[in-house]
N, C-alpha and C positions, 0 to 999 in steps of 0.2 A: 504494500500500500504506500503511494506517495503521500510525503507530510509537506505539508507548506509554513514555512518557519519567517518570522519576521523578526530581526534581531535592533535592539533602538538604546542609544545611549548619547546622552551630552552632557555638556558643561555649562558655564556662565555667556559662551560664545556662539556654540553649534551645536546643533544635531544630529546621528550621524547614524545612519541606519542601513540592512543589508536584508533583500529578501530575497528567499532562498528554496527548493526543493529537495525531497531527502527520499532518495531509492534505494533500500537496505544498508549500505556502507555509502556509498556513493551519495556527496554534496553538489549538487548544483548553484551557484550565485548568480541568479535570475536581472537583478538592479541593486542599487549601489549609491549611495547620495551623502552627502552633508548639505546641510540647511541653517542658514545663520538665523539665529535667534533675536527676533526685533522686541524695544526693549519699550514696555507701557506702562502709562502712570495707576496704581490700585488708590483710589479715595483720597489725593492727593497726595499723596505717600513718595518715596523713592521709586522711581521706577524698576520694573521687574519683566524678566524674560518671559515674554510671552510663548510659551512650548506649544500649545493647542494649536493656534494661528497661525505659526511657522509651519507645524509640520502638516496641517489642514490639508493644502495643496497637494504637498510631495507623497504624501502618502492615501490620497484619494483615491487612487486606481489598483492600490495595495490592498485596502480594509476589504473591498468585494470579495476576496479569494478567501477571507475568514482565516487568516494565520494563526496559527500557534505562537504566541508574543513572547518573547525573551526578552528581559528589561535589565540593564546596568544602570541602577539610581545613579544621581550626582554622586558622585565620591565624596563632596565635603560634607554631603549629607549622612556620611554611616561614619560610625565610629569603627576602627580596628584596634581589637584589644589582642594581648599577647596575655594567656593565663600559667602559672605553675602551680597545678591543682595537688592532694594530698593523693596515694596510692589508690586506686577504682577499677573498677569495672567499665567497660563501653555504656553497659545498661544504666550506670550511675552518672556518668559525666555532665547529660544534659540540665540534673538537679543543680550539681556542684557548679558550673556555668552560669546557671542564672543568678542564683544566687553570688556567686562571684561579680557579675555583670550588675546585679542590684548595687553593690559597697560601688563599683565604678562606678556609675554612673550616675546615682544618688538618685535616683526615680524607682516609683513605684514599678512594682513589674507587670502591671497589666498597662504601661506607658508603653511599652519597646517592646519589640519583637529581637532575639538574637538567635546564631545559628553558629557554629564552631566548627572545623576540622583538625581531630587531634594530628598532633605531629609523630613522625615515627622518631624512635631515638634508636642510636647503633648499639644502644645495650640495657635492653629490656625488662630490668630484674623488677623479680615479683614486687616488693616495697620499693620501685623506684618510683617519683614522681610525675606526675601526667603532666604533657605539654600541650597546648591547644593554641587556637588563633580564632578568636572571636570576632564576629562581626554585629553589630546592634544597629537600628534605625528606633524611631520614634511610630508610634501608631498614627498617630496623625500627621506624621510624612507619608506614609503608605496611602494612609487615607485621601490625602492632598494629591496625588500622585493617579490612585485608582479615579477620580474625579474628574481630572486633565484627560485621563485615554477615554475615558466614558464619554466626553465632549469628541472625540473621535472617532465615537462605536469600537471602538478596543479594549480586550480585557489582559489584562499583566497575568501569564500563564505561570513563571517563575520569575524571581528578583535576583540579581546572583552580581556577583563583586569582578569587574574588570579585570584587579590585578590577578586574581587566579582561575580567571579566562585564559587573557593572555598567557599565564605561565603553561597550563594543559595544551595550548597551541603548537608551545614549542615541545612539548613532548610528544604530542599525538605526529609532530612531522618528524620530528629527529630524534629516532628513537634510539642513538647512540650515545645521548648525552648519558654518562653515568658518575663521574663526578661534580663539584658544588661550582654552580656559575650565576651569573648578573644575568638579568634579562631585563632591560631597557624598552619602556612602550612609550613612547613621546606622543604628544596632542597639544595641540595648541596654546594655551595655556598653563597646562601641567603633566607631568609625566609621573607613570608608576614604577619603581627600582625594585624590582624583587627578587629574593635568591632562591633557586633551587639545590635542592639535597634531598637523596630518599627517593628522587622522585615525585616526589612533589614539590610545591610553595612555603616553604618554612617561613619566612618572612619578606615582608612587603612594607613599603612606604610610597607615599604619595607628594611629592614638593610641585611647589608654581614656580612659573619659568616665568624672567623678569622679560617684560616688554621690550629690551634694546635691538640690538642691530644683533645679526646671527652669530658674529664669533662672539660676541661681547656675552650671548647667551652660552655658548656652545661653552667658554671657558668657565661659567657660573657652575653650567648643568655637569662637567665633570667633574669639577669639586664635590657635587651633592654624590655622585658616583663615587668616588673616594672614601666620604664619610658613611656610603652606606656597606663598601666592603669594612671598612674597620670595625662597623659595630656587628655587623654581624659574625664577623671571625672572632669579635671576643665576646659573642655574646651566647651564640646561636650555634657557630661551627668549630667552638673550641680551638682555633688556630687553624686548623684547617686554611689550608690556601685557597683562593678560587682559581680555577681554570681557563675561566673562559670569560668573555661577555657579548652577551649577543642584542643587536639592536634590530628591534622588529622594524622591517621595512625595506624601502630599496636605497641604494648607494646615493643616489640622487640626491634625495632628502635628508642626508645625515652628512654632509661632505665634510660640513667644518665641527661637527663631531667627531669622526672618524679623525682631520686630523692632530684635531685637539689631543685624544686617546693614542692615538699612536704616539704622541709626543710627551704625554708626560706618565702614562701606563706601561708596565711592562706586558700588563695579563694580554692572550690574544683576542680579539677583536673579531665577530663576525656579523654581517647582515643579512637577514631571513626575511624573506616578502611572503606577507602570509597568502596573499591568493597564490601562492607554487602549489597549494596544496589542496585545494578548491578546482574545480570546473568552472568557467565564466559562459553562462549561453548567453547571447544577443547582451550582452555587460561591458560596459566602456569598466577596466581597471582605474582607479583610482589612480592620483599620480606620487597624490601619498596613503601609503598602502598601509602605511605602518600604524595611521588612525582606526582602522578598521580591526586590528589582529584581536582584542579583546570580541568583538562580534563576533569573527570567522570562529575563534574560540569555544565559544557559546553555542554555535552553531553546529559544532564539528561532536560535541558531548552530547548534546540533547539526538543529534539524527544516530548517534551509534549504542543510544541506550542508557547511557553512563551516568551515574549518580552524579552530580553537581559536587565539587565540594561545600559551597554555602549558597542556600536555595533559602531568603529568608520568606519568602510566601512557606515556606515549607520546612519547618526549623527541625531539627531533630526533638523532640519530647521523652522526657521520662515515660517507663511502662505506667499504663492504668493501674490504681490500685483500687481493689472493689471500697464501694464507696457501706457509708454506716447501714445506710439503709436496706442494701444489695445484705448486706452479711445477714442484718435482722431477720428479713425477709426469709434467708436461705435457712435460718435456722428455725425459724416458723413453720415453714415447712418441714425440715427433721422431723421437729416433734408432730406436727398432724401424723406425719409416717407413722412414726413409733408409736405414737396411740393408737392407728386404724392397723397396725399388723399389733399390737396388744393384743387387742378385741377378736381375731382375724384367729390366732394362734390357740384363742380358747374352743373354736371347734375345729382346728386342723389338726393334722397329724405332727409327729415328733418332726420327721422331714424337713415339713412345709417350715416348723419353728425353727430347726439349724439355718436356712437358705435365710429366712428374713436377718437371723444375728451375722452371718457372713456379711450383706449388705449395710447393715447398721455398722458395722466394723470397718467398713471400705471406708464410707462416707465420715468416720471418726478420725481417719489416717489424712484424708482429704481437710478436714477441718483443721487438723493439729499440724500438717505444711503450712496452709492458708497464717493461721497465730504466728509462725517459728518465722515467715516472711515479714510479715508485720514488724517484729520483735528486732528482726537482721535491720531493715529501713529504719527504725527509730533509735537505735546504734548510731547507727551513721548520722544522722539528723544530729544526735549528738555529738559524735565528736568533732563533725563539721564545726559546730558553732563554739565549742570547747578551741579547737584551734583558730579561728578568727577572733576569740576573745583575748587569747594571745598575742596575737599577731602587732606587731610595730606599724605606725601606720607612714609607709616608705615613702608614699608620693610627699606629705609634707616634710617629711624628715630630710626627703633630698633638696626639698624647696625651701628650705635651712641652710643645708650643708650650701646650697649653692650659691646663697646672698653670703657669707661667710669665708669661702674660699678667694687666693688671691686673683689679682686678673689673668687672663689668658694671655698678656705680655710677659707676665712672670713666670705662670706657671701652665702645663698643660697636662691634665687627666689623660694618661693613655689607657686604662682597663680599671675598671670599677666591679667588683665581688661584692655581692650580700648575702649572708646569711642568720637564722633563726634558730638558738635551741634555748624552747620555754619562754621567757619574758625578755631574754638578752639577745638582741643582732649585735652581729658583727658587721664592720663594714672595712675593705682593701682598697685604698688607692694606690698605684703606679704609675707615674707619669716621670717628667720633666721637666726645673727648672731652671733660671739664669742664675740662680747666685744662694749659698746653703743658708743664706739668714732670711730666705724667704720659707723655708720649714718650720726656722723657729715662731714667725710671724704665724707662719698658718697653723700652727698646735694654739697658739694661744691665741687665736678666734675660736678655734672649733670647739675647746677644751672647756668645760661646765658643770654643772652635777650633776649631768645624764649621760657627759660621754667623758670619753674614756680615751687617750690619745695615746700613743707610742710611735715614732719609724726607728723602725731596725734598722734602717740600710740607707746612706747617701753616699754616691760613688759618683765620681766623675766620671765623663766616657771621653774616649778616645776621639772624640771628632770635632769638627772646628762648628760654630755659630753660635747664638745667642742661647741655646739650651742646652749648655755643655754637664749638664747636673742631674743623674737617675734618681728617684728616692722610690722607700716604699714603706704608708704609712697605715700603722692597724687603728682602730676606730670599736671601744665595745661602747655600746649602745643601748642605753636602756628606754623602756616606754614612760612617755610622759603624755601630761593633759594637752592638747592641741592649743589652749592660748599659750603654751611655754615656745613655741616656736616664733621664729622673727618669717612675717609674713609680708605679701606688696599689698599697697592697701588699692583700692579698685579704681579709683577714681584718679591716680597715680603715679607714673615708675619709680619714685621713692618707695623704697620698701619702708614698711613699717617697725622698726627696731622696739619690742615690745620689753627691750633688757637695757637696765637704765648701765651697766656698762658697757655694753656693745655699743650703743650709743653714744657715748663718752669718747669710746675709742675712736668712733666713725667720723665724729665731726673733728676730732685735733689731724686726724690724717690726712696728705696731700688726696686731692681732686684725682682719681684716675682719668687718663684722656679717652674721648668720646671714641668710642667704636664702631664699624657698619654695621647696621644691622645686619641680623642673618633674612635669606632671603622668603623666608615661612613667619606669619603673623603669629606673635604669644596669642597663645589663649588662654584663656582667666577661665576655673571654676571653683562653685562657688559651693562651699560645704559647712554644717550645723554653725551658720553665720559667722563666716568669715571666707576672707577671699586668700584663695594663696593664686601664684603664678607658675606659671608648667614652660617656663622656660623661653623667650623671645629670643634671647641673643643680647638683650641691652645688660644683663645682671653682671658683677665681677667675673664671672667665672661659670655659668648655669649648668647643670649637671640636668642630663634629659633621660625623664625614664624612657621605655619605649612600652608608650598607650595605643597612639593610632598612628594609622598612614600619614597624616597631616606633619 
């Protein structure tokens, strides 16, 4: 049976959509478009992309054939969470997820829908910790969303995440990749960096690409490339090298990327045009092909069967648990049983009264699993929230550590470790500074009645510039109440110094010189009334967890 597949994804700029047919294995790319997003005022408001109106036209001759719709939300609209969950089962993870996904994201959980792919690890041991990759949206972006295509007669079949489009594209064509590599998906506005390993998407991010002239972008855009092999080799691939990096599309469109990478990369370099792998009938190719590969993506899993990795129309859920009333019920009935074979047994034969105790004994074995399941889930239920009661709570504590630390002229974080046992983190920095009296400086910022400061180690190295000094400094860590942390105040980039000696010390000290911003906007959230910051680039020094793509 042929499937008729429409695949639709955009940004703040365009739209950009691929429809298609699907005969067993074989993909057909029927048309092919992007459509620029014209921008309308809502109730005098800021003006806003108008989606319905742009795409009205371009896909009127589309919606007749009644497609199976594959939809890639706006990416600034999902959140990308990275989880380290506590020892589970597959059956268990989806509980542990949300609830995880709840403490992030500080909303209710009938607000968001989320949907996770756990990650494979190269060594599996029973009590070792679960890895996942979460992705969340809001209910009433779905909601906002199904209301736009409904103005179109279209319904959103699945919702599924770009970067790990993109990434299954390049394995479903090149099925020789087997060690860890970059895969670069560039779009006009912004591009997805994601690394493979395992075989799948272990990590992804999402930056915006500055409006200049092309090299001016192209040398920005290999920087973010740079930054994002470095965290994930100490974060993700344990040193691990990468092999490879591949930029979806054709040579054309990448030239002064290509030889930006050639020039300041060693890794090798390839370019993959995702229609190589597609049939085009009566289809003008694209000229940048490489917008498209997250579709072709989408397209290439859904016509050959393949479970999605994140389908938030369709999240993974915890198994059913019978519900109060379901048991009541069930056991209301037992007893009518057992009373009408009571009554039953007083004019049957001996027989007839073994068979009925055989079945009252089946159905007693069935009841006493049903409890013992029960019994195993409220375990868990508790140690789960026994160890979140525990837990240090990291995002502020780094958003501490990082108003605290010296600037990035002094000093620079190369690998950052944390860990937990009981009420105590630990936390390792590594890096590189100009000069040993910037250690001393930074023990006594960081140093308090909650932490704990020590480096063992300051060695010079053997090589000539401005960071001629390794250190490596321990950090134990204890829980404290969240106003004990120096936080930005909202309305501000003045952090908030809530420590009347931190304070002391900040105003006698020379002005640090202004820095560029990084090229990704801070974002501020905002938790049990108070605002802390997740890192912009303007802080001394910012220490960035990895939350989302952004």
């Amino acid at each position: 049976m042929i499937q008729r597949l429409l695949a639709l994804d955009w940004d703040e700029q365009e739209a950009r959509y691929l429809f298609a047919t699907a005969f067993r294995d074989r993909l057909t790319v029927r048309a092919a478009g992007t459509v620029p997003l014209v921008d309308v005022g809502q109730a005098g408001g800021v003006p806003q992309p108008d989606l319905a109106g742009s795409l009205r036209n371009a896909l009127a001759g589309l919606v007749k054939w009644r497609p199976r719709l594959l939809l890639a939300a706006e990416r600034s609209r999902i959140e990308l969470l990275h989880f380290e969950l506590p020892p589970a089962q597959d059956f268990e993870l989806p509980e542990l997820v949300r609830n995880q996904a709840v403490r992030e994201l500080q909303l209710p959980p009938e607000q968001f829908e989320v949907d996770f792919v756990p990650l494979r690890q190269p060594v599996a041991a029973a009590n070792s910790l679960r890895k996942v990759m979460a992705a969340a949206i809001t209910r009433e972006e779905i909601d906002r969303i199904r209301t736009i295509l409904a103005s179109l007669r279209l319904k959103p079949y699945r919702m599924l995440l770009r970067p790990l489009a993109a990434g299954s594209l390049l394995l479903r064509a090149f099925k020789d990749i087997a060690e860890p590599c970059v895969v670069v998906n560039k779009l006009p506005l912004e591009a997805d960096l994601s690394i493979i390993n395992f075989g799948q998407v272990i990590f992804s991010r999402t930056v915006r690409l500055p409006g200049s002239t092309a090299a001016s972008q192209a040398q920005r855009f290999v920087g973010e490339i740079e930054r994002t092999i470095m965290v994930a080799q100490s974060q993700e691939l344990e040193g691990e090298p990468i092999a490879a990096i591949y930029l979806l599309g054709n040579q054309s469109e990448h030239e002064q990327l290509l030889w930006q990478l050639s020039d300041r990369v060693s890794t090798p370099v390839h370019c993959r045009d995702p229609f190589e792998v597609v049939s085009a009938f009566r289809c003008a190719v694209p000229p940048e092909s490489g917008r498209f590969a997250g579709l072709i993506g989408m397209l290439l899993d859904e016509a050959a069967g393949a479970k999605h990795p994140v389908d938030l129309l369709h999240p993974r859920k915890p198994p059913k648990t019978p519900s109060k009333a379901r048991i009541a019920a069930a056991i209301g009935g037992i007893l009518f049983l057992g009373l009408t074979a009571w009554g039953y047994t007083i004019w049957s034969e001996y027989a007839e009264i073994a068979g009925t105790n055989a079945a009252l004994e089946s159905e007693l074995r069935e009841l006493n699993e049903t409890a013992s399941r029960a019994a195993r889930q409220q375990r868990l239920i508790n140690a789960v929230a026994q160890w979140q009661a525990a837990d240090i709570n990291w995002l502020d504590e780094l958003g501490d550590l990082s108003l605290r630390l010296p600037s990035a002229r002094d000093l620079v974080v190369g690998r950052m470790t944390m860990s937990v046992s009981g009420a105590t983190g630990s936390i390792f920095l590594q890096g590189l500074i100009r000069d040993p009296k910037i250690v001393h400086d930074m023990e006594r910022s960081i140093r308090d009645s909650y932490r704990r400061v020590q480096t063992p180690r300051i060695q010079e190295r053997e090589v000539s510039g401005d960071y001629a000094w390794v250190f490596e400094t321990a950090l134990a860590v204890s829980r404290r109440p969240p106003q004990q942390y120096v936080l930005y105040q909202a309305t501000s980039p003045t952090p908030a110094v809530e420590s009347d000696e931190l304070a002391d010390r900040t105003a006698s000290a020379p002005s640090p010189p202004v820095e560029e911003p990084a090229p990704q906007q801070a974002k501020t959230a905002a938790s049990s009334g108070r605002v802390a910051q997740t890192v912009g680039g303007t802080g001394p020094n910012p220490v960035v967890p990895a939350r989302s793509g952004q």
